[in-house]
C-alpha positions in Angstrom: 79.3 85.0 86.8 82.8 83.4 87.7 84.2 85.9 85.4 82.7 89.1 87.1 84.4 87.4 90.6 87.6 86.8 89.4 87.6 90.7 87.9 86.1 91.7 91.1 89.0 89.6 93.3 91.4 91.4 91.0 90.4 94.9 91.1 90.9 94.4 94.8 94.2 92.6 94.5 95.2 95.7 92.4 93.9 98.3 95.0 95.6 96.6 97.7 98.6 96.8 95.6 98.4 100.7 95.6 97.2 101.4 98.8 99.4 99.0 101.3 102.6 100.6 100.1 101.3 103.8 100.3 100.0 103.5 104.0 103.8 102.1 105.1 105.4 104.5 104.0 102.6 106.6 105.8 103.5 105.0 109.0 107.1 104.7 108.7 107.5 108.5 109.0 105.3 108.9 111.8 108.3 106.9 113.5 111.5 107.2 114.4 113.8 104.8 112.6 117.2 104.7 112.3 118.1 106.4 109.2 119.7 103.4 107.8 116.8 101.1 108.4 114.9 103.7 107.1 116.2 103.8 104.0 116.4 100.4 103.2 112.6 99.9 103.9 111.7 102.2 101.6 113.6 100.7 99.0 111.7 97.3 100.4 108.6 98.6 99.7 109.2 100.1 96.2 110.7 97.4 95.0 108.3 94.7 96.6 105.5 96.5 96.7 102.9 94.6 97.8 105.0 92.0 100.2 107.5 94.9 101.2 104.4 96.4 102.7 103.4 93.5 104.7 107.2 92.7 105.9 107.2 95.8 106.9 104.0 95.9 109.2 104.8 92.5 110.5 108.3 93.3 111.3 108.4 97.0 111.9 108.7 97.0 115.7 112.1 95.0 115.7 113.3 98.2 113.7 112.2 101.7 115.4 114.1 103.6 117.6 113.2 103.4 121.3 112.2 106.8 122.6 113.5 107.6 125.9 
């Protein structure tokens, strides 16, 4: 039983692990961003996959352009 939860908790850990990146990368080019900045989160998330991701969706607004 505890070992079909813990496999369970890690297939999701693992899923998250694919998908989070994905959907940052998703959202960062639906933006504008400064090339620069741009750059540097993608190397963020590929590097730091699964905590690049969150950085990046708790900190992105600091980081896009302002539309006028």
């Amino acid at each position: 039983m505890l070992l079909a939860v813990s496999n369970y908790l890690l297939q999701s850990f693992y899923l998250a692990l694919l998908i989070l990146p994905i959907l940052a990368i998703i959202h960062m080019l639906q933006y504008e961003f400064n090339p620069r900045n741009r750059i540097i989160w993608i190397l963020i998330i590929i590097f730091l996959p699964f905590f690049g991701a969150i950085l990046y969706f708790i900190l992105n607004k600091k980081y896009r352009r302002e539309n006028p």
